[in-house]
C-alpha positions in Angstrom: 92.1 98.6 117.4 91.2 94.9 116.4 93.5 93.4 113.3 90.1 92.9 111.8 88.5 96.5 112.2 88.2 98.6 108.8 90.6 101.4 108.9 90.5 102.2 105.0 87.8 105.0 104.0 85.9 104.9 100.9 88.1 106.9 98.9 91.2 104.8 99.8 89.3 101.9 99.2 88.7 103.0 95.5 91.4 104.1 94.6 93.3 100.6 95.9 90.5 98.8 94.2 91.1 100.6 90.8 94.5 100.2 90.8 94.9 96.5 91.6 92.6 96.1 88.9 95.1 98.1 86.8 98.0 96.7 87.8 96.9 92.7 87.0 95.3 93.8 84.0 98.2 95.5 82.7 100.7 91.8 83.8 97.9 89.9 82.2 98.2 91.5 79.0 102.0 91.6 79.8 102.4 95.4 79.3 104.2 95.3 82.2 106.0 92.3 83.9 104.7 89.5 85.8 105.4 92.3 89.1 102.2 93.8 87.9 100.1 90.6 89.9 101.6 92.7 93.1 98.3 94.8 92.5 96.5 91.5 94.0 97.5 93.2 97.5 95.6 96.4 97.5 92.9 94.7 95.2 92.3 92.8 98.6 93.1 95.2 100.9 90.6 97.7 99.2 87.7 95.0 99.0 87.9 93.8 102.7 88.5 97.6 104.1 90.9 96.4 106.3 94.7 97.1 105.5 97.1 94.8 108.1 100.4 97.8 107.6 97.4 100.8 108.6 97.1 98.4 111.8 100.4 98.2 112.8 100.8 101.7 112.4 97.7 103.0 113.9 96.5 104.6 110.9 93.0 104.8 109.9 91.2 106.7 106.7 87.6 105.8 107.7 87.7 109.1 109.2 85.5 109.5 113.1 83.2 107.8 114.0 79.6 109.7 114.2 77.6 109.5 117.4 
């Protein structure tokens, strides 16, 4: 498995994106603390597809391939 490859599936992928989103929103309107900017990390990780700890761990939620 390349570092590159996607290995998040659609559904992991939205619910990272949504709650990134979340997460900053809520630090920028300082609901919660400035740790809130943490949700940067899946924000990223669910926009590329590709999440570096899934990697190392052999993980993958893209499901099988079809041939």
């Amino acid at each position: 498995m390349s570092f590159l490859s996607k290995n998040i599936g659609p559904l992991d992928r939205t619910l990272r994106v949504s709650g990134g989103v979340l997460l900053i929103v809520l630090a920028a309107t300082e609901i919660i603390g400035q740790w809130g900017y943490i949700g940067v990390v899946p924000l990223l990780t669910g926009l590329i597809g590709t999440c570096p700890l899934y990697t190392l761990l052999g993980v993958s939620t893209c499901g099988r391939a079809r041939h």
